[in-house]
PyMOL Python script that loads the backbone (N, CA, C, O; Angstrom):
from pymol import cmd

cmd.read_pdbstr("""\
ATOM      1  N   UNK A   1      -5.646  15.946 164.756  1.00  0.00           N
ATOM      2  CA  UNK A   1      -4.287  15.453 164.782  1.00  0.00           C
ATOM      3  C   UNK A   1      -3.370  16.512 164.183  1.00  0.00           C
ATOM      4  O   UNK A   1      -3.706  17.202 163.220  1.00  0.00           O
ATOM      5  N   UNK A   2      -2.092  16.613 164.857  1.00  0.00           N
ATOM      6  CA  UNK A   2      -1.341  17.791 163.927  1.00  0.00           C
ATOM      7  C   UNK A   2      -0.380  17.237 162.689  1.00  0.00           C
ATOM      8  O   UNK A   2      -0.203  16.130 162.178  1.00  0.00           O
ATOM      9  N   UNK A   3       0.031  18.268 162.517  1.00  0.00           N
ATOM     10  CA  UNK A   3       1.333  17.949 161.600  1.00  0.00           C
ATOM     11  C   UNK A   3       2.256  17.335 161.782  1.00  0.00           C
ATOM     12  O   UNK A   3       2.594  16.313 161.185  1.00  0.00           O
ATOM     13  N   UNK A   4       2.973  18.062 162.921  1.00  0.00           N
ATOM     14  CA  UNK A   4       3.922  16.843 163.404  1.00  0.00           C
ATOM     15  C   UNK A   4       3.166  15.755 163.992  1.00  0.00           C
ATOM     16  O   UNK A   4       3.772  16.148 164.988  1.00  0.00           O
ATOM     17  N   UNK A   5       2.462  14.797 164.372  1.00  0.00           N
ATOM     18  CA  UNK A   5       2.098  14.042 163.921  1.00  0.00           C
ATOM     19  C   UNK A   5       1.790  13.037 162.814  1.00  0.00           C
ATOM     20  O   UNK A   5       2.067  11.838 162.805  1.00  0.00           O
ATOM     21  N   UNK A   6       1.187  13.731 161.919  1.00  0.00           N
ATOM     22  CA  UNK A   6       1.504  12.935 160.718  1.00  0.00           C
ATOM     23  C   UNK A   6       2.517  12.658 160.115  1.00  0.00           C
ATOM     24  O   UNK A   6       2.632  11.666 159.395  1.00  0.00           O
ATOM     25  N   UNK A   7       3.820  13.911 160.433  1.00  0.00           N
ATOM     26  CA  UNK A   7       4.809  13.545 159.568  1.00  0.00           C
ATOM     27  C   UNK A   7       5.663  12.589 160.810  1.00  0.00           C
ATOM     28  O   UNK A   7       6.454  11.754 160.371  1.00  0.00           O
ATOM     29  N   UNK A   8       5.511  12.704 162.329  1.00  0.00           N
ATOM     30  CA  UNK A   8       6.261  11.298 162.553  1.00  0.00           C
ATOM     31  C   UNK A   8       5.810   9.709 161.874  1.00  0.00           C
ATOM     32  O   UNK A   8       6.547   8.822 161.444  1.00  0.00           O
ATOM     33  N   UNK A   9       4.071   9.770 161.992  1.00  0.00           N
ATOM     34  CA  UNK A   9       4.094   8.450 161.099  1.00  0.00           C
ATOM     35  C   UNK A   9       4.111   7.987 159.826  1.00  0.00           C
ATOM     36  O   UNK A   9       3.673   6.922 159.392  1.00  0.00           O
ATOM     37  N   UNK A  10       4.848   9.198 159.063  1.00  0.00           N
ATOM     38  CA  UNK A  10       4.998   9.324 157.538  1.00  0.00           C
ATOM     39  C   UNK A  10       6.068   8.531 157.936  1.00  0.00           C
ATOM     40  O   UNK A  10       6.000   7.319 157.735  1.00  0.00           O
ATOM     41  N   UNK A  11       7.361   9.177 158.640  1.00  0.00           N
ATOM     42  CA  UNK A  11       8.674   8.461 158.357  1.00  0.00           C
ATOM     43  C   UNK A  11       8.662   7.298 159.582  1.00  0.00           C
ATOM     44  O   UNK A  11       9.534   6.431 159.509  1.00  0.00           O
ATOM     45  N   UNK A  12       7.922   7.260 160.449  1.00  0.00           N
ATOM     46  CA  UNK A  12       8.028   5.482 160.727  1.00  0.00           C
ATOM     47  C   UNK A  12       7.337   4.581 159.828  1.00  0.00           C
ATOM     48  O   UNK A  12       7.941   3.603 159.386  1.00  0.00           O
ATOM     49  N   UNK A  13       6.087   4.819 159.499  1.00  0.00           N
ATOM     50  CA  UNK A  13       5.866   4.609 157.708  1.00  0.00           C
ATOM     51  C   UNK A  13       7.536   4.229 156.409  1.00  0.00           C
ATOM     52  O   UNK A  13       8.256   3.396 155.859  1.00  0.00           O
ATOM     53  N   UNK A  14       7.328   5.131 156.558  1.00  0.00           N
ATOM     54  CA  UNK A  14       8.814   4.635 155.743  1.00  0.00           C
ATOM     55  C   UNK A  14       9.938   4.036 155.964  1.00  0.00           C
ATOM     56  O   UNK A  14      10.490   3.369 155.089  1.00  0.00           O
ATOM     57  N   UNK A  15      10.587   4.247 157.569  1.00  0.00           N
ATOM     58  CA  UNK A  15      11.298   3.057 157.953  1.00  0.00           C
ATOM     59  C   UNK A  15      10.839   1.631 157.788  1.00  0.00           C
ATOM     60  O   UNK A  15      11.452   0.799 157.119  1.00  0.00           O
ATOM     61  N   UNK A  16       9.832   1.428 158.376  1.00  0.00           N
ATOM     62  CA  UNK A  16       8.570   0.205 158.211  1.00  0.00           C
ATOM     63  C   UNK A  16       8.657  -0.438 157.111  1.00  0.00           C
ATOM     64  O   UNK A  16       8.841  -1.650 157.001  1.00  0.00           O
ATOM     65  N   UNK A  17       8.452   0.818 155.735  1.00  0.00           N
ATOM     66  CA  UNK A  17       8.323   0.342 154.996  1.00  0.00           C
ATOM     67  C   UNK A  17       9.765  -0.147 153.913  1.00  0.00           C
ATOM     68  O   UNK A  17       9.638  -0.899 152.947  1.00  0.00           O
ATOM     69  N   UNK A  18      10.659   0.277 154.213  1.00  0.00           N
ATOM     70  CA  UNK A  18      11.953  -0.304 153.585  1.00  0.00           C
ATOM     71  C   UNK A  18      12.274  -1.064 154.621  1.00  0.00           C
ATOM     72  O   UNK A  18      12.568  -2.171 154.172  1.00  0.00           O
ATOM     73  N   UNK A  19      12.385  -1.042 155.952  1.00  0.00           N
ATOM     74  CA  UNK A  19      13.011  -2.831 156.551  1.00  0.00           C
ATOM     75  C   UNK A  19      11.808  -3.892 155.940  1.00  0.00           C
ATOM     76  O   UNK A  19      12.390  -4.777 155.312  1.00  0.00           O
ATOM     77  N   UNK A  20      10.906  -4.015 155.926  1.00  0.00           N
ATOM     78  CA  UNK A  20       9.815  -4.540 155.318  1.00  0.00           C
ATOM     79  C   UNK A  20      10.480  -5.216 154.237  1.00  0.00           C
ATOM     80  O   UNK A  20      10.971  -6.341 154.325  1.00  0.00           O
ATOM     81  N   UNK A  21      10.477  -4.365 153.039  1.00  0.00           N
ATOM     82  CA  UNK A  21      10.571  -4.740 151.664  1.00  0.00           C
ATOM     83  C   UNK A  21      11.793  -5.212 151.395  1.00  0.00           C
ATOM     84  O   UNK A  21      11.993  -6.228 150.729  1.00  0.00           O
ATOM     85  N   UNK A  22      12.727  -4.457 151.929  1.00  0.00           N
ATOM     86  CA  UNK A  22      14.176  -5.028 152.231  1.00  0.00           C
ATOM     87  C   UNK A  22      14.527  -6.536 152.751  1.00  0.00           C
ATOM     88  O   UNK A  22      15.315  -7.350 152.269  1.00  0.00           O
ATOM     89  N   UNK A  23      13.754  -6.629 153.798  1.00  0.00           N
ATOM     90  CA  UNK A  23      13.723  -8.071 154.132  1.00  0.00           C
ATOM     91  C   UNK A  23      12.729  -9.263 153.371  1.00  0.00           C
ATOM     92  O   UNK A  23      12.698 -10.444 153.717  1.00  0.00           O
ATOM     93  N   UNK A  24      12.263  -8.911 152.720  1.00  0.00           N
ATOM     94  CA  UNK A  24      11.627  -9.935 151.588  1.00  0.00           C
ATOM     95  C   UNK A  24      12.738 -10.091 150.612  1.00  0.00           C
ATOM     96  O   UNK A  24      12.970 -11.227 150.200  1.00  0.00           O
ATOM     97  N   UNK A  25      13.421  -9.136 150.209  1.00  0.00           N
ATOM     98  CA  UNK A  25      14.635  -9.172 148.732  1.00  0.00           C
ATOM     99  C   UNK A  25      15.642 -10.090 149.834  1.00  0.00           C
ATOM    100  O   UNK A  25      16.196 -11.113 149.433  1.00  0.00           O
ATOM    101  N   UNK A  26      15.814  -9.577 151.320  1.00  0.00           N
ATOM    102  CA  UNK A  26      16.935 -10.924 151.516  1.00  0.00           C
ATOM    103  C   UNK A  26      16.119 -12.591 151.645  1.00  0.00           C
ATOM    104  O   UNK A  26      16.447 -13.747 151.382  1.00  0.00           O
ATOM    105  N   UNK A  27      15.074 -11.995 152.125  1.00  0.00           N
ATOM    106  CA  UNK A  27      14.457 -13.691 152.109  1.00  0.00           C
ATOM    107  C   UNK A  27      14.435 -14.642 151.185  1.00  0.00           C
ATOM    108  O   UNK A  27      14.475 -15.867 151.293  1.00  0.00           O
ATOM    109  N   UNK A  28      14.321 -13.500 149.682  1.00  0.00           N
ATOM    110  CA  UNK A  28      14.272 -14.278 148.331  1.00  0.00           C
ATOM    111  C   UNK A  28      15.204 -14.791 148.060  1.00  0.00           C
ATOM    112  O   UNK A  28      15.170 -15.954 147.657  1.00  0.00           O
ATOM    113  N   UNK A  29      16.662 -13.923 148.218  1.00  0.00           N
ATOM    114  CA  UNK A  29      18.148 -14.047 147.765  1.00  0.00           C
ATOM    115  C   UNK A  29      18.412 -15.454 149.089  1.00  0.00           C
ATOM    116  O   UNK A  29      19.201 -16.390 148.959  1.00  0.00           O
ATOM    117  N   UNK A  30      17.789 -15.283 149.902  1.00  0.00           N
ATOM    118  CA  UNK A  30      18.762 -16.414 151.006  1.00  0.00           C
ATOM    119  C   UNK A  30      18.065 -17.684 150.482  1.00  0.00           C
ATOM    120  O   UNK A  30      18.714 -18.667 150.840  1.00  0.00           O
ATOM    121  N   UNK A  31      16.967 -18.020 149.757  1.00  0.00           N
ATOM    122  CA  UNK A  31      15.824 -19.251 149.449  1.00  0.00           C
ATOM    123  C   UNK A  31      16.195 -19.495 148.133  1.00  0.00           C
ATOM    124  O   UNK A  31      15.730 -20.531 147.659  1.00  0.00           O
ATOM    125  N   UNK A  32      16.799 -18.922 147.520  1.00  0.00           N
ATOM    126  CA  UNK A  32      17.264 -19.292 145.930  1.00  0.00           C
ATOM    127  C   UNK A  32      18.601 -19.696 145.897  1.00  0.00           C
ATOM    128  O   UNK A  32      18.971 -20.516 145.056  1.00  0.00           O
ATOM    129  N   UNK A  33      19.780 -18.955 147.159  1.00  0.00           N
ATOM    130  CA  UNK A  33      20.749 -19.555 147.085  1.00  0.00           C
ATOM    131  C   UNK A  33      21.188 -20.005 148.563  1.00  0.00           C
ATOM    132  O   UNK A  33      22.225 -19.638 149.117  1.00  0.00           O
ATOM    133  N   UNK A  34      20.607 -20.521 148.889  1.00  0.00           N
ATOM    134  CA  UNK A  34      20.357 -21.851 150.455  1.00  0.00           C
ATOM    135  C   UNK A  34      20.753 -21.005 151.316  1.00  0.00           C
ATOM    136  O   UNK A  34      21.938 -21.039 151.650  1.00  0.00           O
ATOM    137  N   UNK A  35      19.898 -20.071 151.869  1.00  0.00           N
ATOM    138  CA  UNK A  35      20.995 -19.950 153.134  1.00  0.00           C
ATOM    139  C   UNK A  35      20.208 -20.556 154.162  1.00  0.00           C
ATOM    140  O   UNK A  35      19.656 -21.639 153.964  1.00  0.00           O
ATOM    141  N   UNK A  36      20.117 -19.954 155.222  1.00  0.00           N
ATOM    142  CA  UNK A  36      20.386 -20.732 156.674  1.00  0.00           C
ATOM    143  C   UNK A  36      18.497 -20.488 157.251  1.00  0.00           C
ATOM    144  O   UNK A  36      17.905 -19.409 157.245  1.00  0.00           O
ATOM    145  N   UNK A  37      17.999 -21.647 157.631  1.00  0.00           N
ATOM    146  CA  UNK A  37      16.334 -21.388 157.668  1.00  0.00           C
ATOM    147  C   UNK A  37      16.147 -20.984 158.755  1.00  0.00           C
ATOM    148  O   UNK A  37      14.965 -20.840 159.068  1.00  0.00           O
ATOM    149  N   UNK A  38      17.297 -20.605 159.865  1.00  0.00           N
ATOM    150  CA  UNK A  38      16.712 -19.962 161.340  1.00  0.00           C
ATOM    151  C   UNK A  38      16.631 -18.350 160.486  1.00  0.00           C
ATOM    152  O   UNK A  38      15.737 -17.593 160.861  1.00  0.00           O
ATOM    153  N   UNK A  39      17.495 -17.913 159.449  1.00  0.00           N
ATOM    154  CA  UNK A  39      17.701 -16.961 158.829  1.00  0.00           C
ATOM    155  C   UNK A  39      16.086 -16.138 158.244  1.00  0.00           C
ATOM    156  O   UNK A  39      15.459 -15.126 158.556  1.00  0.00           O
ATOM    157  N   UNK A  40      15.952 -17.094 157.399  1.00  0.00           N
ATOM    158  CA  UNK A  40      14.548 -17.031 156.777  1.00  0.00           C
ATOM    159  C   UNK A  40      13.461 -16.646 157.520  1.00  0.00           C
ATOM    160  O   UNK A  40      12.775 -15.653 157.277  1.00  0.00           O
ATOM    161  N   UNK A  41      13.210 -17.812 158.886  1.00  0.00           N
ATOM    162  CA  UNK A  41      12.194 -17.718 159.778  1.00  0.00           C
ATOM    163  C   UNK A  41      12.226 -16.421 160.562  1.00  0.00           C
ATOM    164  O   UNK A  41      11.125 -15.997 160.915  1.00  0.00           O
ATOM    165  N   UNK A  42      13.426 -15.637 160.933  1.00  0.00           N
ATOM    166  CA  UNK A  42      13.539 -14.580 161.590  1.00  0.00           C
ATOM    167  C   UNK A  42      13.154 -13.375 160.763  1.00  0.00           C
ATOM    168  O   UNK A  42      12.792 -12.338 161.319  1.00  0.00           O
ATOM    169  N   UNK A  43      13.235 -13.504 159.242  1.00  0.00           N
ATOM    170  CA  UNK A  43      13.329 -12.327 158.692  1.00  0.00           C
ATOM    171  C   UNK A  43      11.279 -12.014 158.535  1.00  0.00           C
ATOM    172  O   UNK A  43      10.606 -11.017 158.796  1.00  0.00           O
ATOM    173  N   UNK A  44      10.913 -13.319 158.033  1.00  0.00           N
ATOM    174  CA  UNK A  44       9.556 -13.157 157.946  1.00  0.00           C
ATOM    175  C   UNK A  44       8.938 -12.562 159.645  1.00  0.00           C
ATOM    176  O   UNK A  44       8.382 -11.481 159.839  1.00  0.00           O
ATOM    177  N   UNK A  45       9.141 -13.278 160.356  1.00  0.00           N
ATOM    178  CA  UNK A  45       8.328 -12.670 161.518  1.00  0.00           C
ATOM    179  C   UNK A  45       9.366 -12.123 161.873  1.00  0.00           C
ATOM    180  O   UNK A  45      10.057 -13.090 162.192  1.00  0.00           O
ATOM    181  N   UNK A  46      10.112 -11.012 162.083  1.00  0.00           N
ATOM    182  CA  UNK A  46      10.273  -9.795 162.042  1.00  0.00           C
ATOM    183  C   UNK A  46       9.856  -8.427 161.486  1.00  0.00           C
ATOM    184  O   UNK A  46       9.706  -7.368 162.097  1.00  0.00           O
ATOM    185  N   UNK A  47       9.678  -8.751 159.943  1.00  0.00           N
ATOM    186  CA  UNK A  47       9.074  -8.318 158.994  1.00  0.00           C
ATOM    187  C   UNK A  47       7.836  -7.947 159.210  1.00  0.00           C
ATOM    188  O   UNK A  47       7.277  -6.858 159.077  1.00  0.00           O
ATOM    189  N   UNK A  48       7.483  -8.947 159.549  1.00  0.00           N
ATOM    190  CA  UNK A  48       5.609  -9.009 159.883  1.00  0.00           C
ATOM    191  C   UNK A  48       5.113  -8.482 161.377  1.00  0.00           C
ATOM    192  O   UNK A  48       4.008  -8.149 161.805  1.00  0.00           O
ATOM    193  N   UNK A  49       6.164  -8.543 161.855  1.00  0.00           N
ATOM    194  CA  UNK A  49       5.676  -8.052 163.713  1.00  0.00           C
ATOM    195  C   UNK A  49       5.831  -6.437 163.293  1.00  0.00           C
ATOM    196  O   UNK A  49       4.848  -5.698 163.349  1.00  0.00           O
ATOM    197  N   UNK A  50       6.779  -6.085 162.985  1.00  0.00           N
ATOM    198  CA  UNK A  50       7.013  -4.551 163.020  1.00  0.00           C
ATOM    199  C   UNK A  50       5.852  -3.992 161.906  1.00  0.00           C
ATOM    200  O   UNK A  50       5.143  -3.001 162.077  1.00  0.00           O
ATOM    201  N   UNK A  51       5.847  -4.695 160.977  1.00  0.00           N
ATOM    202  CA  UNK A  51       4.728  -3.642 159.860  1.00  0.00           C
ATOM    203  C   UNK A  51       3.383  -4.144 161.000  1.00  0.00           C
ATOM    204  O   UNK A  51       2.824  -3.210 161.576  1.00  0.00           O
ATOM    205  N   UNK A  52       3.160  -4.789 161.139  1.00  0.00           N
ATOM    206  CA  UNK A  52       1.601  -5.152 162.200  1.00  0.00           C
ATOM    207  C   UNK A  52       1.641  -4.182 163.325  1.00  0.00           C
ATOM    208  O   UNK A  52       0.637  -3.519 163.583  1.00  0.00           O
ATOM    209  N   UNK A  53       2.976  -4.030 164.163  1.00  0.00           N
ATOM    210  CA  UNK A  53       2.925  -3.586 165.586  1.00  0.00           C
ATOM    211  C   UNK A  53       2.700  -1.611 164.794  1.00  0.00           C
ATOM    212  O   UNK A  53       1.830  -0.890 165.281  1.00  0.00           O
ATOM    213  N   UNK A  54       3.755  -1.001 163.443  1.00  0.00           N
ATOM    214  CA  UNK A  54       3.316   0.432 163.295  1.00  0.00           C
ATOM    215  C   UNK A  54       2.271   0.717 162.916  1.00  0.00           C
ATOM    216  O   UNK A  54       1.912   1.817 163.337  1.00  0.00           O
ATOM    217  N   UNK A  55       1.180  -0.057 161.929  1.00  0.00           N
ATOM    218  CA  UNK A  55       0.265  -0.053 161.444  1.00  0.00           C
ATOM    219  C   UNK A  55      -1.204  -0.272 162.194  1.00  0.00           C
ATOM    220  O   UNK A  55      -2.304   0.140 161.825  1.00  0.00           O
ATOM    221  N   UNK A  56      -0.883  -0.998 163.282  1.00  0.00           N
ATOM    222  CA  UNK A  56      -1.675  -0.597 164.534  1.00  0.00           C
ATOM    223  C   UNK A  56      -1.694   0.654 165.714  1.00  0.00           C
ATOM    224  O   UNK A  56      -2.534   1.254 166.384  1.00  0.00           O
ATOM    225  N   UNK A  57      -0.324   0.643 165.534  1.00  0.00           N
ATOM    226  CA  UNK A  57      -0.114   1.817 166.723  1.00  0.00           C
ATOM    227  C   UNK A  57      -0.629   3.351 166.007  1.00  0.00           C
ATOM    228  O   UNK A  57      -1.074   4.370 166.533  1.00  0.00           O
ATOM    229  N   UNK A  58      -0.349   2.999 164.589  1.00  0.00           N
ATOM    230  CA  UNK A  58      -0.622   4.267 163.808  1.00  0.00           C
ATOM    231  C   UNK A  58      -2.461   4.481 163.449  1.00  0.00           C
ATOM    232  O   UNK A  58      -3.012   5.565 163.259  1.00  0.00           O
ATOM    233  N   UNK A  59      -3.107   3.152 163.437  1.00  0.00           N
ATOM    234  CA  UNK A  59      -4.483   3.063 163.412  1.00  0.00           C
ATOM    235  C   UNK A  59      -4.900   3.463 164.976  1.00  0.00           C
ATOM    236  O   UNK A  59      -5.586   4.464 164.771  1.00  0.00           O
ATOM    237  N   UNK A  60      -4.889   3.317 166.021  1.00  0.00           N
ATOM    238  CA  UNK A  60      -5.194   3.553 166.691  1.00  0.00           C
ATOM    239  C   UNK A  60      -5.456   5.325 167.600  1.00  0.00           C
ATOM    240  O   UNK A  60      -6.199   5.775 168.472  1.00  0.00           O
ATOM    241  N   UNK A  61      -4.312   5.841 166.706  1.00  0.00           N
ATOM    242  CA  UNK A  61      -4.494   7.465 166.455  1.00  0.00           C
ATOM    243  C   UNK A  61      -5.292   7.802 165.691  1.00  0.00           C
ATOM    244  O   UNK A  61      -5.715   8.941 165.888  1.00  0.00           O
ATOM    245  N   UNK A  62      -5.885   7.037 164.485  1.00  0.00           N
ATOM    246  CA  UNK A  62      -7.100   7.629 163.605  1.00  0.00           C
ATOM    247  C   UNK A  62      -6.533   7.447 162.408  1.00  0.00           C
ATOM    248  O   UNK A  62      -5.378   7.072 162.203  1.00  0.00           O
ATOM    249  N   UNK A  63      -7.437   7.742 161.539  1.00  0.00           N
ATOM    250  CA  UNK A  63      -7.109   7.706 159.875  1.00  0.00           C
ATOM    251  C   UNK A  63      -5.685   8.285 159.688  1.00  0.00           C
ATOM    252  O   UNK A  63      -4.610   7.700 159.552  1.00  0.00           O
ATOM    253  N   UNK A  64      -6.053   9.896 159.728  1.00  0.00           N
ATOM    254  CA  UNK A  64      -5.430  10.230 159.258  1.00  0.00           C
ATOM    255  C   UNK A  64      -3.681  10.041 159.495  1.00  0.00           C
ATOM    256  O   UNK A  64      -2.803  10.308 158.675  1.00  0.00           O
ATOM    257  N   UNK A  65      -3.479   9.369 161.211  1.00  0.00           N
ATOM    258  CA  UNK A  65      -2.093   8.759 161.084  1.00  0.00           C
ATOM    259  C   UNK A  65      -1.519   7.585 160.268  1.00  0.00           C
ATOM    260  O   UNK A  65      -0.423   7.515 159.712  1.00  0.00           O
ATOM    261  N   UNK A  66      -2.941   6.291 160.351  1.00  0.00           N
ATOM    262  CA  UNK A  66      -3.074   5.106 159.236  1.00  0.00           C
ATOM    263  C   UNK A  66      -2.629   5.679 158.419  1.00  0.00           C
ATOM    264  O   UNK A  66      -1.486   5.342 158.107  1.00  0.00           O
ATOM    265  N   UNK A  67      -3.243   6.771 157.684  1.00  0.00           N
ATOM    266  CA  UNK A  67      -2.788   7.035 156.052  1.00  0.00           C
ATOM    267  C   UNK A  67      -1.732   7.658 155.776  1.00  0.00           C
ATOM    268  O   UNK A  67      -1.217   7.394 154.690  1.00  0.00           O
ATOM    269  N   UNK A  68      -1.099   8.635 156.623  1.00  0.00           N
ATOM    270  CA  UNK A  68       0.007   9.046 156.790  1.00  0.00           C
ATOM    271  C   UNK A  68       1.237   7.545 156.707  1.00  0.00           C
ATOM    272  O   UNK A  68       1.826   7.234 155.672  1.00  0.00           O
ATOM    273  N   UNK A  69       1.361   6.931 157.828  1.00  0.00           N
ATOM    274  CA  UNK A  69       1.907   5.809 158.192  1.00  0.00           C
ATOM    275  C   UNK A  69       1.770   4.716 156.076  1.00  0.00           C
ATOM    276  O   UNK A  69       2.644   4.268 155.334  1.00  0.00           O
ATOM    277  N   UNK A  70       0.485   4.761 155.991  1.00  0.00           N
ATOM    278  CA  UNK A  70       0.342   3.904 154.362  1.00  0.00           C
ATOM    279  C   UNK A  70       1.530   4.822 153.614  1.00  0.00           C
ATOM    280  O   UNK A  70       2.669   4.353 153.616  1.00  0.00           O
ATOM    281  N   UNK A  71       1.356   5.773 153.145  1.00  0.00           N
ATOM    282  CA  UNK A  71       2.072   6.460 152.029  1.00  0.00           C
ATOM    283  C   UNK A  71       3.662   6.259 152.120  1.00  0.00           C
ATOM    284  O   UNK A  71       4.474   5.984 151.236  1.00  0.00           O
ATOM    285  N   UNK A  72       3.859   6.539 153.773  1.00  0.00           N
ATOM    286  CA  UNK A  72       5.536   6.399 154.044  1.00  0.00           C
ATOM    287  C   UNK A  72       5.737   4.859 153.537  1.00  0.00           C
ATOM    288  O   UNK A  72       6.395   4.542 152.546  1.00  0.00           O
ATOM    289  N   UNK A  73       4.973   3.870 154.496  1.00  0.00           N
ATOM    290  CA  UNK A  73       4.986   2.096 153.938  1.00  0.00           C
ATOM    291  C   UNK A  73       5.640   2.114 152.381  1.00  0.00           C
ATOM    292  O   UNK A  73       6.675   1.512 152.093  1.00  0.00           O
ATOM    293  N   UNK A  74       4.987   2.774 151.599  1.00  0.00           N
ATOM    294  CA  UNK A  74       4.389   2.366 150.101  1.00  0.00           C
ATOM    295  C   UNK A  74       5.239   3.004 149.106  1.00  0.00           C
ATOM    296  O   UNK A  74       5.416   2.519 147.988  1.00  0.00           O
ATOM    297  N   UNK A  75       5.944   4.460 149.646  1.00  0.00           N
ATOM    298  CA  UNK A  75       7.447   5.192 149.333  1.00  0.00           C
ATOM    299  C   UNK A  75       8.564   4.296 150.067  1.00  0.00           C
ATOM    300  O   UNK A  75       9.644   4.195 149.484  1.00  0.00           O
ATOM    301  N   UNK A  76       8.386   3.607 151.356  1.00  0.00           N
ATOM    302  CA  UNK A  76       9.997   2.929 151.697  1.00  0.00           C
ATOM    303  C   UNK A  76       9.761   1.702 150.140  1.00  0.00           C
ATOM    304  O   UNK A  76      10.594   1.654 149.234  1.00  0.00           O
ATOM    305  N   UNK A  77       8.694   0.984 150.161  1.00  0.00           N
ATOM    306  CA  UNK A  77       8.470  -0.195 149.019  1.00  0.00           C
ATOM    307  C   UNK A  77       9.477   0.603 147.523  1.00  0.00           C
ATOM    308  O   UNK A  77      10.292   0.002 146.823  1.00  0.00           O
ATOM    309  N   UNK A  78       9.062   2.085 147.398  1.00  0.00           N
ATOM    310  CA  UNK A  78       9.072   2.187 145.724  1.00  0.00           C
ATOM    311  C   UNK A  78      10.633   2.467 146.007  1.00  0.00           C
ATOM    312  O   UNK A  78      11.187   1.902 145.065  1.00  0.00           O
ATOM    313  N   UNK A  79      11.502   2.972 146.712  1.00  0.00           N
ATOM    314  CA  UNK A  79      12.803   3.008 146.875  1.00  0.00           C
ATOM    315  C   UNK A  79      13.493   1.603 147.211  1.00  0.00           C
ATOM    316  O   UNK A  79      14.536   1.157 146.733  1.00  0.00           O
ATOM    317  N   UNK A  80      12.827   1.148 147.951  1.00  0.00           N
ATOM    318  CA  UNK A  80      13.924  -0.510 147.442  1.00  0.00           C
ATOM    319  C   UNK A  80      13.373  -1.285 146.661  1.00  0.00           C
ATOM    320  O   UNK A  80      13.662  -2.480 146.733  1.00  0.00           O
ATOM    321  N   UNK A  81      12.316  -0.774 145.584  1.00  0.00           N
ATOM    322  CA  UNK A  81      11.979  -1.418 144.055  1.00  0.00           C
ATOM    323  C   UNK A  81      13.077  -0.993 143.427  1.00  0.00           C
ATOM    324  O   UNK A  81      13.713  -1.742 142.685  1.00  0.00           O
ATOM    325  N   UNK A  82      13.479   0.479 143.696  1.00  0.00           N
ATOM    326  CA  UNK A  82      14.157   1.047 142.287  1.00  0.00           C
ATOM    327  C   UNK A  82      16.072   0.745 142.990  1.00  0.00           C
ATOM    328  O   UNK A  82      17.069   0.482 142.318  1.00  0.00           O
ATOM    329  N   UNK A  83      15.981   0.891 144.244  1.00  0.00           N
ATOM    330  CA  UNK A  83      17.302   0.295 144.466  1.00  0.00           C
ATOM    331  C   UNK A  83      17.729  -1.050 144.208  1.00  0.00           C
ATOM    332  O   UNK A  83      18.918  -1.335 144.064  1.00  0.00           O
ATOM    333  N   UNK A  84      16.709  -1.965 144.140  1.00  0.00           N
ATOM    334  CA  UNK A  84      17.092  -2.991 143.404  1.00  0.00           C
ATOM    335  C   UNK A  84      16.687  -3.519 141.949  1.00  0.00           C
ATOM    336  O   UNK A  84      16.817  -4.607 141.389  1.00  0.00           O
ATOM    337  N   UNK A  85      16.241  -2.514 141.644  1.00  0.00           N
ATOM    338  CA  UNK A  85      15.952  -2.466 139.796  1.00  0.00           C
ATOM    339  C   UNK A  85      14.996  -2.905 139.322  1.00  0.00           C
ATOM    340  O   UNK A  85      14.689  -3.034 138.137  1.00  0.00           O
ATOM    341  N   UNK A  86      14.068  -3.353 140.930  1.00  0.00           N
ATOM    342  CA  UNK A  86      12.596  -3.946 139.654  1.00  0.00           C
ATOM    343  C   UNK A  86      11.813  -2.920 139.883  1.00  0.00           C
ATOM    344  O   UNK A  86      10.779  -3.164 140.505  1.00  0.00           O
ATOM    345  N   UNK A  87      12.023  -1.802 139.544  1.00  0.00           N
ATOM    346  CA  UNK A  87      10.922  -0.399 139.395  1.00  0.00           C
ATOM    347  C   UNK A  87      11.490   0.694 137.914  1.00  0.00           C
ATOM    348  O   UNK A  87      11.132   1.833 137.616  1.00  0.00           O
ATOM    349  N   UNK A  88      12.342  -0.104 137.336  1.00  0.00           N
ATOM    350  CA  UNK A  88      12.362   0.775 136.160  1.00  0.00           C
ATOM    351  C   UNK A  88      11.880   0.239 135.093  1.00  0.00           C
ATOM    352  O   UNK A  88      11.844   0.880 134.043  1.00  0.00           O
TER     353      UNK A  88
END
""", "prot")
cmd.dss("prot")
cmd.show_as("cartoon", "prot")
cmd.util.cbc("prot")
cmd.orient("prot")
């Protein structure tokens, strides 16, 4: 596998991984202060189709895109920890 390779599924990895995490902080914020449950239901399976649909497409190239694709996931997570303050 090359380089460019890995580094495209580094940063779809990382897109992945901040709409991901991003959409759990609105799911929380919309369930604590009522919002709207077509809202909720869209954000979870959205959430969950796209990290399933890159994390397959990226397994299916081999490890080393999987793991490429993990690290970006797991850096979009630690930037909207610390953009929303529970990482300091």
């Amino acid at each position: 596998m090359s380089t460019l390779t890995s580094l495209l599924f580094l940063a779809l990895g990382f897109a992945a991984g901040l709409g991901h995490f991003w959409a759990i902080a609105r799911e929380a914020d919309d369930l604590v202060r009522g919002g709207p449950a077509w809202r909720l239901i869209l954000l979870r399976l959205g959430r969950l189709a796209v990290t399933i649909l890159v994390l397959v497409i990226a397994s299916l190239q081999g490890w080393p895109a999987l793991f490429a694709a993990t690290l970006g996931f797991m850096a979009g997570r630690q930037l909207v920890l610390y953009r929303l303050g529970g990482a300091r």
